[in-house]
C-alpha positions as CSV (number, residue, x, y, z in Angstrom):
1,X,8.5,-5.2,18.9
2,X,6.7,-2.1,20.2
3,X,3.8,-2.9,23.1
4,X,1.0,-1.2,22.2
5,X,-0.5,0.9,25.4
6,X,-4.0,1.0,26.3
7,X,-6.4,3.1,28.6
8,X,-10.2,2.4,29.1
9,X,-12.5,4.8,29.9
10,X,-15.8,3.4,31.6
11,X,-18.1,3.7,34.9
12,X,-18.2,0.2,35.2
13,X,-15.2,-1.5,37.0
14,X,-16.3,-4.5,36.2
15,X,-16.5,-3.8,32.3
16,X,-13.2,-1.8,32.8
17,X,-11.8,-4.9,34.1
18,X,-12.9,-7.5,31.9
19,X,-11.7,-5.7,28.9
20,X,-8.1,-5.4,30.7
21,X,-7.8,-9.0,31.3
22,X,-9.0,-9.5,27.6
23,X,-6.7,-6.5,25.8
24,X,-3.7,-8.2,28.1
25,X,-4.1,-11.5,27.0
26,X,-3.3,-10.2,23.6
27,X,0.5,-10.4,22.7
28,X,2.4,-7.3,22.7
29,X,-0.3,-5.2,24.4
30,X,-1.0,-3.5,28.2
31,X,-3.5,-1.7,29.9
32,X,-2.0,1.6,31.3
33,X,-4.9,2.4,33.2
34,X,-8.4,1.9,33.3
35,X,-10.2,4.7,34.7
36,X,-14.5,6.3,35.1
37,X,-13.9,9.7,33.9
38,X,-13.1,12.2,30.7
39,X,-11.3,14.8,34.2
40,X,-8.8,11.3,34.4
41,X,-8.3,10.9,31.1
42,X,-6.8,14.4,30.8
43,X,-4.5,14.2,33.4
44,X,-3.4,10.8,32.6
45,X,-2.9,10.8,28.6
46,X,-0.5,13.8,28.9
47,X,1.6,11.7,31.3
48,X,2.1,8.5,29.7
49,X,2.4,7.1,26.0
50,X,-0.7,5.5,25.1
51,X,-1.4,4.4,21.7
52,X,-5.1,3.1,22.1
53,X,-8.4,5.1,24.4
54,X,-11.4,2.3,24.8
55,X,-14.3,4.7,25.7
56,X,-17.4,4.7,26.6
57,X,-19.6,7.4,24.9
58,X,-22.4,6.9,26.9
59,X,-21.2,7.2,30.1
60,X,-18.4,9.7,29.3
61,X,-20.0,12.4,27.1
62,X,-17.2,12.2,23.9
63,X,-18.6,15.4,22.4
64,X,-17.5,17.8,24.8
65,X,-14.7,20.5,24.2
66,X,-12.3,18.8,26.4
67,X,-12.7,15.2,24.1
68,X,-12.4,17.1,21.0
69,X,-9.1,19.3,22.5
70,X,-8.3,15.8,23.2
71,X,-8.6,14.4,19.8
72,X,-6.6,17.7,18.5
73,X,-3.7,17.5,20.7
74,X,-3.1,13.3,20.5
75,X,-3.6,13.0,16.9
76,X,-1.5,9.7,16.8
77,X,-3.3,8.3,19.2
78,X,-6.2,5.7,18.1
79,X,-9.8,5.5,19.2
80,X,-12.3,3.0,20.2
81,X,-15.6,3.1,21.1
82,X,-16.9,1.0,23.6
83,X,-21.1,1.2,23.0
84,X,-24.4,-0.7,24.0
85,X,-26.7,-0.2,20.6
86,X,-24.6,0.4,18.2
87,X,-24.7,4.0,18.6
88,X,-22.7,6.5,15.5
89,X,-20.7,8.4,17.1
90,X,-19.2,10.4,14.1
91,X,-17.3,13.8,15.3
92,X,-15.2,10.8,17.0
93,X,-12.8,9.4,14.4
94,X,-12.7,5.9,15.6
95,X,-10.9,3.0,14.4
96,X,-13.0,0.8,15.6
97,X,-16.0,0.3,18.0
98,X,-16.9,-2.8,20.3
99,X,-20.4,-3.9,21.6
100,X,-20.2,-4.6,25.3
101,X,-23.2,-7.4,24.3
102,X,-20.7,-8.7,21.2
103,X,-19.1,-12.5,21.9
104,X,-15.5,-12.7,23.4
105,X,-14.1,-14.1,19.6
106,X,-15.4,-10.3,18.3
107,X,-14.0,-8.3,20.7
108,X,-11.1,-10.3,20.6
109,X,-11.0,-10.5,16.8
110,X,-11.3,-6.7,16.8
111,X,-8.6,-5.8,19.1
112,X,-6.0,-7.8,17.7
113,X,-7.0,-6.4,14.4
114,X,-6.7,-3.1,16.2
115,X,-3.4,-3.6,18.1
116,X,-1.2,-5.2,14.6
117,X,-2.5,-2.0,12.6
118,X,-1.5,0.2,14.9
119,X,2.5,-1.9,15.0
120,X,2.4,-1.7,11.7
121,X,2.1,1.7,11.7
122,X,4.3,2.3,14.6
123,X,6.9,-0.3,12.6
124,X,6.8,1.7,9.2
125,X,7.6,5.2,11.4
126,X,10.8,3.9,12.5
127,X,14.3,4.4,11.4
128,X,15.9,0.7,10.5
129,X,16.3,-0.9,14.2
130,X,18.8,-3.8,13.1
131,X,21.6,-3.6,10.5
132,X,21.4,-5.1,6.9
133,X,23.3,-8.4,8.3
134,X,21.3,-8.6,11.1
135,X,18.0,-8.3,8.7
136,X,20.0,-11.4,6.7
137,X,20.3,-13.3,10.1
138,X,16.6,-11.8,10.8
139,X,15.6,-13.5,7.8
140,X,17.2,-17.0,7.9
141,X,15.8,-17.5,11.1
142,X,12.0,-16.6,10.3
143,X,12.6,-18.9,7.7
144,X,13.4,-21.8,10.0
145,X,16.7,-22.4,9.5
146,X,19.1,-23.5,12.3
147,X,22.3,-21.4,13.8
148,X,24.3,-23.9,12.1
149,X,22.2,-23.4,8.6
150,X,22.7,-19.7,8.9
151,X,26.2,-19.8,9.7
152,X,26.6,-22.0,6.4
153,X,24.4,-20.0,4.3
154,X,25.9,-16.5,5.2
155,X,29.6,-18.1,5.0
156,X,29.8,-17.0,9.1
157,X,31.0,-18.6,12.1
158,X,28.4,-20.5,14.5
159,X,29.4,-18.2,17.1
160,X,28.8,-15.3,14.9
161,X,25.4,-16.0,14.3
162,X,24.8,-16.7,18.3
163,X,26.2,-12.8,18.4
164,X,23.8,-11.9,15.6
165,X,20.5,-13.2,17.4
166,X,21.8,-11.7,20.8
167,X,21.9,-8.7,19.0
168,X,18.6,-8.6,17.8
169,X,16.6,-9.6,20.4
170,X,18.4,-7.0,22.6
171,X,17.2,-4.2,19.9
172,X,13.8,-5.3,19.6
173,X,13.1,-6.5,23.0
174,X,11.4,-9.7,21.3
175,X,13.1,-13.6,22.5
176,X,11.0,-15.8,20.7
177,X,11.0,-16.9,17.3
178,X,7.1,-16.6,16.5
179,X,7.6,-12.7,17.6
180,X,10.3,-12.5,15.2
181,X,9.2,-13.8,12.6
182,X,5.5,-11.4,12.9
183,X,8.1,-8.6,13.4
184,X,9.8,-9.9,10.2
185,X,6.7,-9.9,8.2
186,X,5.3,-6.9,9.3
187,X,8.7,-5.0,8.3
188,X,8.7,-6.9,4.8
189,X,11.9,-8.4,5.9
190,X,10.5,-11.6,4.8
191,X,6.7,-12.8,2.9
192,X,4.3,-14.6,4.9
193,X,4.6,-17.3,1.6
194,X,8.5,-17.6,2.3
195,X,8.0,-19.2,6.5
196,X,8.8,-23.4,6.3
């Protein structure tokens, strides 16, 4: 499953840190850097992959040339705005914005909303990870069966379908069963109505 790369943008280490220990407690996330000016953000977003910018507006002016070349030249990447008073900050198309005065459940609540959109969307962009046997194996196990059950219901060997689950973890970097399973449903592999 893909890990979805943040960077904040804030004056406030402290806020800048808070919201890095909150985005990394979130599963499948990390906080590439947290840094107090637009001059930073330029240099760093052409170096790394990020997926997600938390800015401040207020303290980082986002209508400035440099934030809109920004916004031309990272189209894929997503946007939220970190404000005080609910401030509309249109020429910015954000997917979201957070309150720094809003409880921990809403900014929680929003970034995980936030982060399985955006692997959704990273999920539907790529080619097929795992072969159509491996998406039966995929299956069987978001479905609860045992190593035995699948090796009965597929008509393999027991040692097979160890192979097969080696397999796919290795290609999606994801050991547990819960994060298969999400990866299954977000893939349509399996429905959500479908998991024992």
């Amino acid at each position: 499953m893909p890990v979805v790369k943040f960077i904040i943008v804030d004056s406030s280490f402290l806020i800048r840190k808070g919201l890095a220990t909150i985005i990394e407690s979130i599963r499948n996330t990390k906080v590439v850097n947290s840094i107090n000016s637009i001059n930073e953000l330029i240099n760093e977003i052409g170096k790394k992959q990020i997926d997600i910018v938390v800015i401040n507006c207020k303290v980082v002016n986002c209508y400035n040339k440099q934030v809109e070349q920004l916004l031309k030249d990272f189209p894929s990447i997503d946007w939220i705005i970190l404000n005080s008073n609910n401030e509309n900050y249109s020429k910015i198309n954000s997917i979201d914005s957070i309150n720094i005065n809003d409880e921990k459940s809403v900014v929680i609540e929003k970034l995980e909303k936030t982060v399985f959109n955006k692997i959704k969307s990273v999920s539907k962009s790529q080619p097929d990870i795992i072969s159509k046997r491996e998406k039966n194996v995929l299956k069987l196990i978001a479905s609860g069966y045992t190593n035995k059950q699948i090796a009965e219901e597929l008509f393999i060997s027991f040692n097979t379908v160890i192979t097969h689950r080696k397999n796919i973890t290795n290609k999606l970097g994801i050991k547990s069963v819960s994060g298969l399973t999400v990866y299954a449903i977000l893939n349509k592999i399996i429905d959500f109505k479908d998991i024992q």
